[in-house]
mmCIF file as Biopython writes it, N, C-alpha, C and O atoms, coordinates in Angstrom:
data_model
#
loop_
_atom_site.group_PDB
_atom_site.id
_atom_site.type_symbol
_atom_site.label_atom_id
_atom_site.label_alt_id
_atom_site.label_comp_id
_atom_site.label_asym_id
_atom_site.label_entity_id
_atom_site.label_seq_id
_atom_site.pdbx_PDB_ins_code
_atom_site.Cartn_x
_atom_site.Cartn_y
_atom_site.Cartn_z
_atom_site.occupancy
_atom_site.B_iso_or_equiv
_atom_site.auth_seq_id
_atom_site.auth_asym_id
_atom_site.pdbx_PDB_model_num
ATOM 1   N N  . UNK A ? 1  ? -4.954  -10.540 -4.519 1.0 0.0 1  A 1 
ATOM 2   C CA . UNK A ? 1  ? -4.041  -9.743  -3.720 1.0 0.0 1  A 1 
ATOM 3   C C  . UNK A ? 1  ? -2.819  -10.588 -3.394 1.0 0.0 1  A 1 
ATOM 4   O O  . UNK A ? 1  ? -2.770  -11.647 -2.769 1.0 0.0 1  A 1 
ATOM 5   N N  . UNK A ? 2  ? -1.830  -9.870  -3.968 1.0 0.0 2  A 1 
ATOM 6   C CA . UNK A ? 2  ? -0.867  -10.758 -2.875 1.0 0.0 2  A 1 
ATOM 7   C C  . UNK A ? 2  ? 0.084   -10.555 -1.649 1.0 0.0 2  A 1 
ATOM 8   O O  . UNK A ? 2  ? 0.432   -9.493  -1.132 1.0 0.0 2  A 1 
ATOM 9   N N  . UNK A ? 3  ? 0.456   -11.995 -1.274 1.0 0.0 3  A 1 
ATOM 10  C CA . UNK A ? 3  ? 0.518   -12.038 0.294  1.0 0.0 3  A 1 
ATOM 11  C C  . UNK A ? 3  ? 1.802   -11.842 0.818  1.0 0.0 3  A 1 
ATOM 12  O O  . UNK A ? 3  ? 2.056   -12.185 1.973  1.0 0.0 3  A 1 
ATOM 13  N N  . UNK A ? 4  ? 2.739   -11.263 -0.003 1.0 0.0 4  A 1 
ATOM 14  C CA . UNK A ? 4  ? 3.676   -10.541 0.324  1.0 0.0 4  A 1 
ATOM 15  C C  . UNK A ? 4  ? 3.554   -9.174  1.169  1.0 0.0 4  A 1 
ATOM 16  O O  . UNK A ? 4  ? 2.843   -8.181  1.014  1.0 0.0 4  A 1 
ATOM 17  N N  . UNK A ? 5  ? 4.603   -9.544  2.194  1.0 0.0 5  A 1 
ATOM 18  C CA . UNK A ? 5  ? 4.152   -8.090  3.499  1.0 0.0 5  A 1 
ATOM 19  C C  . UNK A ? 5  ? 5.308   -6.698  2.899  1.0 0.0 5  A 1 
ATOM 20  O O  . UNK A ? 5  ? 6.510   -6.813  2.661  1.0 0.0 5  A 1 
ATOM 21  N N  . UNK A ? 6  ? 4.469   -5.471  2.782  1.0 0.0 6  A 1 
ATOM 22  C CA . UNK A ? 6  ? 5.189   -4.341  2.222  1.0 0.0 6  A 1 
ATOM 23  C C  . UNK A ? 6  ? 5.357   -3.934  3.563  1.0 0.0 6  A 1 
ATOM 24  O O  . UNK A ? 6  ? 4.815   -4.652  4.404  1.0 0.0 6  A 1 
ATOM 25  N N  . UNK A ? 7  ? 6.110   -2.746  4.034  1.0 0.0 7  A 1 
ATOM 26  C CA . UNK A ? 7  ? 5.597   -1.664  4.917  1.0 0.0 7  A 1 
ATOM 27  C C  . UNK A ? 7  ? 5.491   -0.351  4.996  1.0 0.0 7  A 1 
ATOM 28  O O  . UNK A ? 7  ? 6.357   0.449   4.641  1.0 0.0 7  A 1 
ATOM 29  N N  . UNK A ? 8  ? 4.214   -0.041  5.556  1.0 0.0 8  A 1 
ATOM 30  C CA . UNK A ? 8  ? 4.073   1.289   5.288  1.0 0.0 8  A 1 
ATOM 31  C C  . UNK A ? 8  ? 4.017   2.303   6.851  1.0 0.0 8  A 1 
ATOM 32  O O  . UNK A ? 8  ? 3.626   1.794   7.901  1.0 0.0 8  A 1 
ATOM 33  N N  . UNK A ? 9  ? 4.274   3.131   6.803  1.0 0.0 9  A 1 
ATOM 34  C CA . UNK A ? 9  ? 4.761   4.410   7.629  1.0 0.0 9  A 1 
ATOM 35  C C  . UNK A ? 9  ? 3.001   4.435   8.624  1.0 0.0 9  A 1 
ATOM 36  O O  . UNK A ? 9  ? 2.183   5.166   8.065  1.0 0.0 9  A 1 
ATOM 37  N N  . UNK A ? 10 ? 2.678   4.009   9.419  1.0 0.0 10 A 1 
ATOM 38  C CA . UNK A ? 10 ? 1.454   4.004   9.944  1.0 0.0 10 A 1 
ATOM 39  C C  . UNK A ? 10 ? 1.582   5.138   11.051 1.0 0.0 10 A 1 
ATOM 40  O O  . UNK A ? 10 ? 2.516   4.893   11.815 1.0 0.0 10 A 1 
ATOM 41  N N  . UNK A ? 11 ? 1.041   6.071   11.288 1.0 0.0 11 A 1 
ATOM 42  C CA . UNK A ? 11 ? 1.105   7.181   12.574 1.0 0.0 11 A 1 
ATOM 43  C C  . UNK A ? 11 ? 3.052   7.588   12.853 1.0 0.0 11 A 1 
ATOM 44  O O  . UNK A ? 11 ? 3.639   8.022   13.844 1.0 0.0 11 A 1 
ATOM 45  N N  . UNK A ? 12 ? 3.593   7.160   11.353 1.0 0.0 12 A 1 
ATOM 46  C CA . UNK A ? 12 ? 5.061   7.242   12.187 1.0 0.0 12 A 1 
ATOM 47  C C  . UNK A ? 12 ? 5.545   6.045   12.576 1.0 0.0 12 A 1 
ATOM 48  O O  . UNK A ? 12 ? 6.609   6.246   13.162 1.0 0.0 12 A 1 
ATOM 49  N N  . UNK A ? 13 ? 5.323   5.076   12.540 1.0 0.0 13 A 1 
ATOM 50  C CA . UNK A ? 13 ? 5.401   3.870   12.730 1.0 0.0 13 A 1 
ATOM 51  C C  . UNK A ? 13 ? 4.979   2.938   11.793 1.0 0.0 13 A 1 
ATOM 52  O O  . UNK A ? 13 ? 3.982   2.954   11.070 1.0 0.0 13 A 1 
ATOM 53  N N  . UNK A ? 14 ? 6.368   1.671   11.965 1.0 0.0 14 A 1 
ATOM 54  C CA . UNK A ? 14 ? 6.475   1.328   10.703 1.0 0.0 14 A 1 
ATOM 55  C C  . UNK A ? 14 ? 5.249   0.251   10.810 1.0 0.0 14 A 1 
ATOM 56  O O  . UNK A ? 14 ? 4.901   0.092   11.980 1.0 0.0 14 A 1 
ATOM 57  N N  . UNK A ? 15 ? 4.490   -0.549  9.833  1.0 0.0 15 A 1 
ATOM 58  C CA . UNK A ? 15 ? 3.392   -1.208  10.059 1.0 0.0 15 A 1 
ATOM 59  C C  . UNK A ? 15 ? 3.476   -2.312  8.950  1.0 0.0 15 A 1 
ATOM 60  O O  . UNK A ? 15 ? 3.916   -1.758  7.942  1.0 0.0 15 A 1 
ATOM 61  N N  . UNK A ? 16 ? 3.270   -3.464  8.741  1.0 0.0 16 A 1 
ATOM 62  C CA . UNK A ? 16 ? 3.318   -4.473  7.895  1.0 0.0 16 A 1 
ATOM 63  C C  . UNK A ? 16 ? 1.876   -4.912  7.555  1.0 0.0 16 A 1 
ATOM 64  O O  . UNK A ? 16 ? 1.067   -5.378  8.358  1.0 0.0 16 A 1 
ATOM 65  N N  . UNK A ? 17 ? 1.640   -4.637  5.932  1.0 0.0 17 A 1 
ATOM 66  C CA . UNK A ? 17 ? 0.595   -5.219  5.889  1.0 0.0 17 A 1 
ATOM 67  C C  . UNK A ? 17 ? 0.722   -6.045  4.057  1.0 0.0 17 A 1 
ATOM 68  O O  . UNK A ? 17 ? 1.449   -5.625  3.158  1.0 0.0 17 A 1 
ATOM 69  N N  . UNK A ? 18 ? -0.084  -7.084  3.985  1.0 0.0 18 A 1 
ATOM 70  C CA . UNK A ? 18 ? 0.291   -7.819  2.449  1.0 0.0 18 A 1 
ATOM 71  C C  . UNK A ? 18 ? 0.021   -6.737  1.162  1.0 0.0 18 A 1 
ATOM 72  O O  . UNK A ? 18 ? -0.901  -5.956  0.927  1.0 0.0 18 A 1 
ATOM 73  N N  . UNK A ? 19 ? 1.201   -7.055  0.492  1.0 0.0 19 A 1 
ATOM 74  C CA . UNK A ? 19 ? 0.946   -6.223  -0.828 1.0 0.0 19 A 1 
ATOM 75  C C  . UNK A ? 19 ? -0.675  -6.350  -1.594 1.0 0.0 19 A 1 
ATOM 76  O O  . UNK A ? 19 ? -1.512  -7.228  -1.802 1.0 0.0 19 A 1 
ATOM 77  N N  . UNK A ? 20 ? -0.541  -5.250  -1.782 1.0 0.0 20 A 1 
ATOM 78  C CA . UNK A ? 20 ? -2.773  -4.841  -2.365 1.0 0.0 20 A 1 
ATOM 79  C C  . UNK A ? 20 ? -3.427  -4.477  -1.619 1.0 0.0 20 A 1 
ATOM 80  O O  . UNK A ? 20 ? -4.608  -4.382  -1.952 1.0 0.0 20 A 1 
ATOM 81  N N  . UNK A ? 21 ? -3.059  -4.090  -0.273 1.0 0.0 21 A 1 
ATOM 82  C CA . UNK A ? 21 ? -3.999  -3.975  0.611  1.0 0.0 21 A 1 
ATOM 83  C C  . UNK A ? 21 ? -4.733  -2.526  0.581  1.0 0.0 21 A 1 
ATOM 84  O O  . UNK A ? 21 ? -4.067  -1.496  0.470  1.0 0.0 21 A 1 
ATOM 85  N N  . UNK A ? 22 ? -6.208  -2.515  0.692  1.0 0.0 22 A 1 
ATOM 86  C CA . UNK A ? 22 ? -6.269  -0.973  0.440  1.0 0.0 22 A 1 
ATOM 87  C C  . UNK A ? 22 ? -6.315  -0.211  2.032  1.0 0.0 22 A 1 
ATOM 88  O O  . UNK A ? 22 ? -6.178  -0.646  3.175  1.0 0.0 22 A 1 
ATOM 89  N N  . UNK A ? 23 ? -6.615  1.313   1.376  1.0 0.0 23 A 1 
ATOM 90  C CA . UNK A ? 23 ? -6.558  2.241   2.810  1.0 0.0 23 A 1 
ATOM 91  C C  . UNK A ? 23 ? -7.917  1.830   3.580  1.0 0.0 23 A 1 
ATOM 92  O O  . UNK A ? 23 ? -8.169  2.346   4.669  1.0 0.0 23 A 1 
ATOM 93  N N  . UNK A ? 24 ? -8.617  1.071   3.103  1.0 0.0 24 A 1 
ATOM 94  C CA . UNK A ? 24 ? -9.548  0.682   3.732  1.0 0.0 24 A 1 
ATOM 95  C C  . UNK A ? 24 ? -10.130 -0.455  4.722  1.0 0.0 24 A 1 
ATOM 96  O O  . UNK A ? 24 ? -10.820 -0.606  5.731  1.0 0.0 24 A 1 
ATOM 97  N N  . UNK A ? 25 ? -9.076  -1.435  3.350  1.0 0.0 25 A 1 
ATOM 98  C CA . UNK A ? 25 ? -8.936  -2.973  4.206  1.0 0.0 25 A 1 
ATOM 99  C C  . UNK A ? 25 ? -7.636  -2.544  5.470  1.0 0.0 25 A 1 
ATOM 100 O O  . UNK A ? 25 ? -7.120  -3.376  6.217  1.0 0.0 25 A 1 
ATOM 101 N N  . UNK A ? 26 ? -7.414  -1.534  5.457  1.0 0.0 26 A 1 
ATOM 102 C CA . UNK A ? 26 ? -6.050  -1.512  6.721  1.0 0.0 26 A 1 
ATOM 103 C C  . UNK A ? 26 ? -6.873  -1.006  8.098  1.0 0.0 26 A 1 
ATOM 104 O O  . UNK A ? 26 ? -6.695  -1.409  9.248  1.0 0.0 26 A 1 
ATOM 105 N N  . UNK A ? 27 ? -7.998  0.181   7.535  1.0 0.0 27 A 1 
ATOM 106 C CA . UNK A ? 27 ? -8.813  0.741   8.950  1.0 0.0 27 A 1 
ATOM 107 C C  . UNK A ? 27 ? -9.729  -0.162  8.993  1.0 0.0 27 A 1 
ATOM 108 O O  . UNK A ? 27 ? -10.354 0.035   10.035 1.0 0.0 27 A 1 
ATOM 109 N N  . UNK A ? 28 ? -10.196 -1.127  8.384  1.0 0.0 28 A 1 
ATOM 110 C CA . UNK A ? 28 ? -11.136 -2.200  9.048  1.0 0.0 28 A 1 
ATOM 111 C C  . UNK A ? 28 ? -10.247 -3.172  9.638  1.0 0.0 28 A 1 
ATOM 112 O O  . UNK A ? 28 ? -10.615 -3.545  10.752 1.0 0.0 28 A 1 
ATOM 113 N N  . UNK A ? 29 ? -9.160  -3.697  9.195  1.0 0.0 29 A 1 
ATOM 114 C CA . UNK A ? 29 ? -8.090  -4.588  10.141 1.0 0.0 29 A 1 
ATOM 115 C C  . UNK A ? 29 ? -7.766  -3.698  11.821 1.0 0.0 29 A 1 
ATOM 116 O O  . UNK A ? 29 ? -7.603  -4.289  12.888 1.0 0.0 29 A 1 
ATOM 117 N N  . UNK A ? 30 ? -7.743  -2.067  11.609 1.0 0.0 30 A 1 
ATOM 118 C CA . UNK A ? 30 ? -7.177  -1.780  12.808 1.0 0.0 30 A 1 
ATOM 119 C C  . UNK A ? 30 ? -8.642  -1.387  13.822 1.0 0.0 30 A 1 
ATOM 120 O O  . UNK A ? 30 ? -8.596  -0.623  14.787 1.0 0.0 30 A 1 
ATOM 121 N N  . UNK A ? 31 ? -9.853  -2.079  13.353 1.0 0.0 31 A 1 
ATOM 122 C CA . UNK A ? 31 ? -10.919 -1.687  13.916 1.0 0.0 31 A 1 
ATOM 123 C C  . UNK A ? 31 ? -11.545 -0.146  14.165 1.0 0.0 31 A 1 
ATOM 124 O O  . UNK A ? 31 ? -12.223 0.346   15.067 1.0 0.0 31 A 1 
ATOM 125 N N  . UNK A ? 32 ? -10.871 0.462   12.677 1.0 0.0 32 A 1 
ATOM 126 C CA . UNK A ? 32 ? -11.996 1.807   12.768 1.0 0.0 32 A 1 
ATOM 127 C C  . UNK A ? 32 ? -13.067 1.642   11.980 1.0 0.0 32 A 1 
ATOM 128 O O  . UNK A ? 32 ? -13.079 1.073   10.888 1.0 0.0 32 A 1 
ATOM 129 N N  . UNK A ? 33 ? -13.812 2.057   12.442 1.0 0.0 33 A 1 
ATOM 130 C CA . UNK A ? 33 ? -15.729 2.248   11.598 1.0 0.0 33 A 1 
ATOM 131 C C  . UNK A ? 33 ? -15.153 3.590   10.702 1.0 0.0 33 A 1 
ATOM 132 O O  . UNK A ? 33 ? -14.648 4.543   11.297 1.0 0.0 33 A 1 
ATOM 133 N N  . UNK A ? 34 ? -15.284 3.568   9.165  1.0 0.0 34 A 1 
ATOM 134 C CA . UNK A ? 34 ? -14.856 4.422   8.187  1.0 0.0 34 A 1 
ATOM 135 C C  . UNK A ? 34 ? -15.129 5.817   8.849  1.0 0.0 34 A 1 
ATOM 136 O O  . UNK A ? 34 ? -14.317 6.736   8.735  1.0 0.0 34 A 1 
ATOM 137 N N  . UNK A ? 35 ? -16.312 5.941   9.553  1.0 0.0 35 A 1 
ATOM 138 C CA . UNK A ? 35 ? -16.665 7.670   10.027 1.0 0.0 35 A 1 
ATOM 139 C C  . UNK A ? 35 ? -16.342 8.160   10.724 1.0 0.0 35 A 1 
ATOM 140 O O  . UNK A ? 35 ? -16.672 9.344   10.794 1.0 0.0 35 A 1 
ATOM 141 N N  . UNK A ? 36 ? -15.215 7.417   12.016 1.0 0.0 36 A 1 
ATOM 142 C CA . UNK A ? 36 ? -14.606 7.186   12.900 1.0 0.0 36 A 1 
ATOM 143 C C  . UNK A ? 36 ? -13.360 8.628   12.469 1.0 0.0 36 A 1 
ATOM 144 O O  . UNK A ? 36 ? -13.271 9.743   12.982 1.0 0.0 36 A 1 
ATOM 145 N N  . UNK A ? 37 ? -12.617 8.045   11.437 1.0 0.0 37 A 1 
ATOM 146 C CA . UNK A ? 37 ? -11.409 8.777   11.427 1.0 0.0 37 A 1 
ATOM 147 C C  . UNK A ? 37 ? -11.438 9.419   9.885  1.0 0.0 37 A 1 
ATOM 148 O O  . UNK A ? 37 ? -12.168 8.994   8.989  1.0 0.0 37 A 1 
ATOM 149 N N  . UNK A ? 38 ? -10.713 10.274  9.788  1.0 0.0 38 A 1 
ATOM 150 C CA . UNK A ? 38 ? -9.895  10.895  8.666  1.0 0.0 38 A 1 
ATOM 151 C C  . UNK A ? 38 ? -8.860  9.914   8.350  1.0 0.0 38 A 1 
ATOM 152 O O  . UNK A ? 38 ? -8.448  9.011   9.078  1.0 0.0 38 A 1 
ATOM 153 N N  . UNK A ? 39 ? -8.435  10.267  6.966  1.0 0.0 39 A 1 
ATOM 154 C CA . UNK A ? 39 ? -7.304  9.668   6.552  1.0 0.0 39 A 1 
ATOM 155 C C  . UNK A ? 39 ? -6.166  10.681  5.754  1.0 0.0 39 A 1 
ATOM 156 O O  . UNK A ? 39 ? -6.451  11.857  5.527  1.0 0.0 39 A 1 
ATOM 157 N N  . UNK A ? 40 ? -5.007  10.163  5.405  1.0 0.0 40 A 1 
ATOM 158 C CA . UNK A ? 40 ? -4.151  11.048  4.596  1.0 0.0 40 A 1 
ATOM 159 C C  . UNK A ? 40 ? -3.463  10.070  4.132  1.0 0.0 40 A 1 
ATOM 160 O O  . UNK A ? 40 ? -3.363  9.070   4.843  1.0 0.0 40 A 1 
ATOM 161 N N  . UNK A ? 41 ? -2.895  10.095  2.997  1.0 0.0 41 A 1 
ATOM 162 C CA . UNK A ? 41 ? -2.023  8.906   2.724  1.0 0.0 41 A 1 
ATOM 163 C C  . UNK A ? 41 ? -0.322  9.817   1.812  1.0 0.0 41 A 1 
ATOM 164 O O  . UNK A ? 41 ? -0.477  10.395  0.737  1.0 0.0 41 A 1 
ATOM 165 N N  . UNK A ? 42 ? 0.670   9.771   2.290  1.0 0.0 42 A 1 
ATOM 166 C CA . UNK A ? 42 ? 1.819   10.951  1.777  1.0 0.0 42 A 1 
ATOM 167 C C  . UNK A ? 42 ? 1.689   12.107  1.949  1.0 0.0 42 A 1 
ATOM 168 O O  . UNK A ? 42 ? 2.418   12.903  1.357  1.0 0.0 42 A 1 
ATOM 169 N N  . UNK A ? 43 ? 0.665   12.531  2.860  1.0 0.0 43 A 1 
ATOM 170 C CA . UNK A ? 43 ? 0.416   13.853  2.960  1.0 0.0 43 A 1 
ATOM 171 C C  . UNK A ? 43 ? -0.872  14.955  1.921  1.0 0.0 43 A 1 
ATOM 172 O O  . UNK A ? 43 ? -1.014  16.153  1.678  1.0 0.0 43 A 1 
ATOM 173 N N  . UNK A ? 44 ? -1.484  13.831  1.624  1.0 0.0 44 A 1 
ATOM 174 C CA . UNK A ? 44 ? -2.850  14.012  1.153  1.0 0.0 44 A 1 
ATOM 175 C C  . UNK A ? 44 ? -3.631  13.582  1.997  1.0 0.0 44 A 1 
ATOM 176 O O  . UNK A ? 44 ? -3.283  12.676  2.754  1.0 0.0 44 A 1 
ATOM 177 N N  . UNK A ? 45 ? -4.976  14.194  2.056  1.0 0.0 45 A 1 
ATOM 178 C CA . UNK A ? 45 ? -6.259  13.731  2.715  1.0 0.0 45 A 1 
ATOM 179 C C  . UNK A ? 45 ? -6.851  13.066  1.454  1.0 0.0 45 A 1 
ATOM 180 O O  . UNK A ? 45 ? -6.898  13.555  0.326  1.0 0.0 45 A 1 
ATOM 181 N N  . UNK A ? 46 ? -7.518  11.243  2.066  1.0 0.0 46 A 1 
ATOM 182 C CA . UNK A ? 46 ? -8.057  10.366  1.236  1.0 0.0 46 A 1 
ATOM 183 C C  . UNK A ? 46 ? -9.685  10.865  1.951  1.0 0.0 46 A 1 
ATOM 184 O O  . UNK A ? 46 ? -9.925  10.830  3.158  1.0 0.0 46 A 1 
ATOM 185 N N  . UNK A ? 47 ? -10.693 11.326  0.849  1.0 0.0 47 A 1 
ATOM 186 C CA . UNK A ? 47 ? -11.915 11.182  1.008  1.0 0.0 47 A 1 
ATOM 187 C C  . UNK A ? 47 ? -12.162 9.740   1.536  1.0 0.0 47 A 1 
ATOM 188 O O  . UNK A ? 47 ? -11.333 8.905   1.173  1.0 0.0 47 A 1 
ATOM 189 N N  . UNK A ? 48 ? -13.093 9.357   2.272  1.0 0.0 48 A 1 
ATOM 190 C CA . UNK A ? 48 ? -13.585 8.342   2.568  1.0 0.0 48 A 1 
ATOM 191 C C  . UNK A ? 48 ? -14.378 7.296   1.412  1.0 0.0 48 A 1 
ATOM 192 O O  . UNK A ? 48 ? -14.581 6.114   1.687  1.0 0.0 48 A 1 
ATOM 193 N N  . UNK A ? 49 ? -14.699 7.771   0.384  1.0 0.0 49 A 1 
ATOM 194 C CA . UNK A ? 49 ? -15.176 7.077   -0.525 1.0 0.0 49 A 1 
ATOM 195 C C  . UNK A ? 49 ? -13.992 6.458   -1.953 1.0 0.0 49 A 1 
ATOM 196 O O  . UNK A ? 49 ? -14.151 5.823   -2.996 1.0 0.0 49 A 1 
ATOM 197 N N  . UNK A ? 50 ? -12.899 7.049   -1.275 1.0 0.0 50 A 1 
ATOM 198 C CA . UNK A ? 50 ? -11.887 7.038   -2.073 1.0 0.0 50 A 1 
ATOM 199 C C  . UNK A ? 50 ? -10.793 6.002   -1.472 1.0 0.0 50 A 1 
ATOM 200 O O  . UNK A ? 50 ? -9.750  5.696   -2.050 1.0 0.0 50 A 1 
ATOM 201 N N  . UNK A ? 51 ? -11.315 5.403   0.085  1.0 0.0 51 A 1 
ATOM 202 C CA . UNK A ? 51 ? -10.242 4.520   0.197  1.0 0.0 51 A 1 
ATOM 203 C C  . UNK A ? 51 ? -10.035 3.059   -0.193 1.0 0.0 51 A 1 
ATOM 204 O O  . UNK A ? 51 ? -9.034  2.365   -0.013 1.0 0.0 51 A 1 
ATOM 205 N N  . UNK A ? 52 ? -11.583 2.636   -0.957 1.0 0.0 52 A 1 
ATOM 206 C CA . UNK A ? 52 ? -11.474 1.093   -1.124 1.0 0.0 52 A 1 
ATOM 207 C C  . UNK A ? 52 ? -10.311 0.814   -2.515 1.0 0.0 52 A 1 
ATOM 208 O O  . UNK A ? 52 ? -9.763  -0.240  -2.839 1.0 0.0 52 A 1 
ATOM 209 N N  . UNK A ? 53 ? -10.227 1.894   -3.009 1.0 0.0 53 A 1 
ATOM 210 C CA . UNK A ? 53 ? -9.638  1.919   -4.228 1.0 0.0 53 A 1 
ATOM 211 C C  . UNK A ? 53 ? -8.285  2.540   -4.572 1.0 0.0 53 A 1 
ATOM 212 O O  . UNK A ? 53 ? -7.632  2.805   -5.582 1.0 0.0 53 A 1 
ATOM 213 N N  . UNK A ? 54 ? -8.182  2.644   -3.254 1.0 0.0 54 A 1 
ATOM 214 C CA . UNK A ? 54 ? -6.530  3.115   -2.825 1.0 0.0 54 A 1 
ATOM 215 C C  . UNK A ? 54 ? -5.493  2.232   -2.281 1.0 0.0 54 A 1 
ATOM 216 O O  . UNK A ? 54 ? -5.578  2.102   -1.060 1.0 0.0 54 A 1 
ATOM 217 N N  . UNK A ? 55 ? -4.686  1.690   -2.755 1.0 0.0 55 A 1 
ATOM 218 C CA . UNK A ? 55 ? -4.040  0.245   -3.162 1.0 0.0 55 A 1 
ATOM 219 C C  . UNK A ? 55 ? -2.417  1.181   -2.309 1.0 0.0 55 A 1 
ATOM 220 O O  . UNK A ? 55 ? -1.722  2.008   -2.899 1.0 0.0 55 A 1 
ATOM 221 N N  . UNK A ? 56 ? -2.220  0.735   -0.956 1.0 0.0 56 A 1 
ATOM 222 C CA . UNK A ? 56 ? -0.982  1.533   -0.511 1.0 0.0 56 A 1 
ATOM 223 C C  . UNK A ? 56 ? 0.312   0.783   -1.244 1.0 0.0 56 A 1 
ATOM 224 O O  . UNK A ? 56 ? 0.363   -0.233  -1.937 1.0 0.0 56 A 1 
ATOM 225 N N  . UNK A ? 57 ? 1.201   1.594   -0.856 1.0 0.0 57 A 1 
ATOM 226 C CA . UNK A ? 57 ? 2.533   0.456   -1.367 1.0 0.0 57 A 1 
ATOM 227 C C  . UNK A ? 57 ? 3.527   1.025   -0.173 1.0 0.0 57 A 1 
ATOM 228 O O  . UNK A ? 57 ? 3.355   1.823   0.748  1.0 0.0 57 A 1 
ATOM 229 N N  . UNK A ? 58 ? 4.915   0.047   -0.736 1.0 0.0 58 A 1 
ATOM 230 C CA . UNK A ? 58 ? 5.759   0.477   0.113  1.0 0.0 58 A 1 
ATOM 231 C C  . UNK A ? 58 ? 6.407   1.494   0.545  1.0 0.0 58 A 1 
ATOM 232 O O  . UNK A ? 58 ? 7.059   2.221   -0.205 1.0 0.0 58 A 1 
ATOM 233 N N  . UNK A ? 59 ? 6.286   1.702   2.056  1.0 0.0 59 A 1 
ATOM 234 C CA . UNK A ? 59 ? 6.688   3.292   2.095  1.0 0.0 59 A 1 
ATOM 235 C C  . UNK A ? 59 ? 5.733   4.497   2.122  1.0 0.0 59 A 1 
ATOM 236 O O  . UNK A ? 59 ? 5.953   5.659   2.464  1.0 0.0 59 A 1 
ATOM 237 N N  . UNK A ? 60 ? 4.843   4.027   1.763  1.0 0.0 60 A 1 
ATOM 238 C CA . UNK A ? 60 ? 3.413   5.141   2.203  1.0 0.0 60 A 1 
ATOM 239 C C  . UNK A ? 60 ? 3.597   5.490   3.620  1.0 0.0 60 A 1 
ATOM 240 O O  . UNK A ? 60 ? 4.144   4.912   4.560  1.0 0.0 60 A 1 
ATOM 241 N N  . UNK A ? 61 ? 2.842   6.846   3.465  1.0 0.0 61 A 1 
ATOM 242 C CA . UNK A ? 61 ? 2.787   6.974   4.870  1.0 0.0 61 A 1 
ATOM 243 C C  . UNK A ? 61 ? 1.147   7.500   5.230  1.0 0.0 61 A 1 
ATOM 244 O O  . UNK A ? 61 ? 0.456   8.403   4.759  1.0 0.0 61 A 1 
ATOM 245 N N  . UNK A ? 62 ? 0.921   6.537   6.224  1.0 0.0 62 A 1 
ATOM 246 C CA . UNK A ? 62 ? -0.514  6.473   6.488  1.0 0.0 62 A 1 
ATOM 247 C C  . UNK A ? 62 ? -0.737  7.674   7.601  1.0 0.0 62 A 1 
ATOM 248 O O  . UNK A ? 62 ? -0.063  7.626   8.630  1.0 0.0 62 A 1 
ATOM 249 N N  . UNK A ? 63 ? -1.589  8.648   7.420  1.0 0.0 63 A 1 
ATOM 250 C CA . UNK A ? 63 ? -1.931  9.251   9.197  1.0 0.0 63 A 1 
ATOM 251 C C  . UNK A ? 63 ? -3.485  9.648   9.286  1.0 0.0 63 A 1 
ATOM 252 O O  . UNK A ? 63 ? -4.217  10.470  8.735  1.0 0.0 63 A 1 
ATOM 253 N N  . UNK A ? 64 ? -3.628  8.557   10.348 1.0 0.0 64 A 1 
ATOM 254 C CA . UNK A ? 64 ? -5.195  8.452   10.866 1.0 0.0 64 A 1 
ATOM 255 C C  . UNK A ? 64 ? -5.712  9.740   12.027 1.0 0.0 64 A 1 
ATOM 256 O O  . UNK A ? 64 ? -4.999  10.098  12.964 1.0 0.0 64 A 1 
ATOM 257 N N  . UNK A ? 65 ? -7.095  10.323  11.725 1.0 0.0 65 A 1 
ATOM 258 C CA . UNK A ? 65 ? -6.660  11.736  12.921 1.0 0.0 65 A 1 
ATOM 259 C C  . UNK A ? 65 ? -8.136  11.764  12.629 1.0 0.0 65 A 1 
ATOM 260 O O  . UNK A ? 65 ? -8.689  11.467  11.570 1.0 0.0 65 A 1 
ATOM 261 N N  . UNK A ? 66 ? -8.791  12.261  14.000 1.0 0.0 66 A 1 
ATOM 262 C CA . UNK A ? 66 ? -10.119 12.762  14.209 1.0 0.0 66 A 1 
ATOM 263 C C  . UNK A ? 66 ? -10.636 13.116  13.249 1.0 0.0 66 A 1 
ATOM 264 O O  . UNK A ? 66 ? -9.737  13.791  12.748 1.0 0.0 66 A 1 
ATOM 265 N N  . UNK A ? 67 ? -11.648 13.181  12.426 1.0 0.0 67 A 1 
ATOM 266 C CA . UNK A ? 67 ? -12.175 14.383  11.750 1.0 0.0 67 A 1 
ATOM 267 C C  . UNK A ? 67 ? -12.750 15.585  12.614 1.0 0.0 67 A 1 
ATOM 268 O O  . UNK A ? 67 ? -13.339 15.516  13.692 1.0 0.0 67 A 1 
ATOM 269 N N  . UNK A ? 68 ? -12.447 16.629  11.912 1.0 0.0 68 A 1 
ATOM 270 C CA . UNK A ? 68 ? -12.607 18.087  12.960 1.0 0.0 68 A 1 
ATOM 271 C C  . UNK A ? 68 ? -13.931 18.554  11.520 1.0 0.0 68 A 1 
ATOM 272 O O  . UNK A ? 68 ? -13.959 18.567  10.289 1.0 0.0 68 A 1 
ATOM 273 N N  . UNK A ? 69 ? -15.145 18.977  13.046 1.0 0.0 69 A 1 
ATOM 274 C CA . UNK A ? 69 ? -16.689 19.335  12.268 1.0 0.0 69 A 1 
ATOM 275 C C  . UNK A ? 69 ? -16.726 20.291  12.824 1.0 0.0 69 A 1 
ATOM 276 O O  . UNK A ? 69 ? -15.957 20.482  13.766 1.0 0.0 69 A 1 
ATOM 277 N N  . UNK A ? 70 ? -17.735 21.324  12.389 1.0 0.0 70 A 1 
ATOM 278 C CA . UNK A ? 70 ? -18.243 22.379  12.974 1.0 0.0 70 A 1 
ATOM 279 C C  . UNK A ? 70 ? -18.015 23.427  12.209 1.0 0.0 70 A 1 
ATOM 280 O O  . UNK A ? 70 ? -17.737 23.123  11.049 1.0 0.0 70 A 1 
ATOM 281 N N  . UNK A ? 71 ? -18.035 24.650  12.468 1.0 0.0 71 A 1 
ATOM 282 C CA . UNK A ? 71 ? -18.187 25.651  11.358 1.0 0.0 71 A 1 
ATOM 283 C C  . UNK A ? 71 ? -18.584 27.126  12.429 1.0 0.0 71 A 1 
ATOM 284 O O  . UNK A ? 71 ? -18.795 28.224  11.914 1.0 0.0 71 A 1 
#
């Protein structure tokens, strides 16, 4: 990975993290437990099994939000 800092759009806010980083290594840096939250990355929803392998770049825009259950 390298250790060059990109930034990406976090809740609307701008956020610095090293180039390669995935959507995953970013919610374990900001201390969420994966089941904790939803994700979206540009305005897609990232499945949870889909974030170790989701490599953000510059300018993404990250938005972290409850997951909503029930039926």
């Amino acid at each position: 990975m390298n250790d060059d800092p990109i930034t990406v759009q976090l809740d609307n806010r701008a956020h610095r993290v090293p180039a390669g980083t995935t959507l995953a290594a970013l919610l374990a840096e900001l201390g969420h437990a994966p089941r904790d939250v939803a994700t979206a990355v540009n305005g897609r929803h990232v499945p949870r099994d889909d974030r170790a392998s989701l490599a953000l770049r510059a300018g993404d825009a990250v938005l972290l939000f409850k997951p909503i259950v029930g039926g």
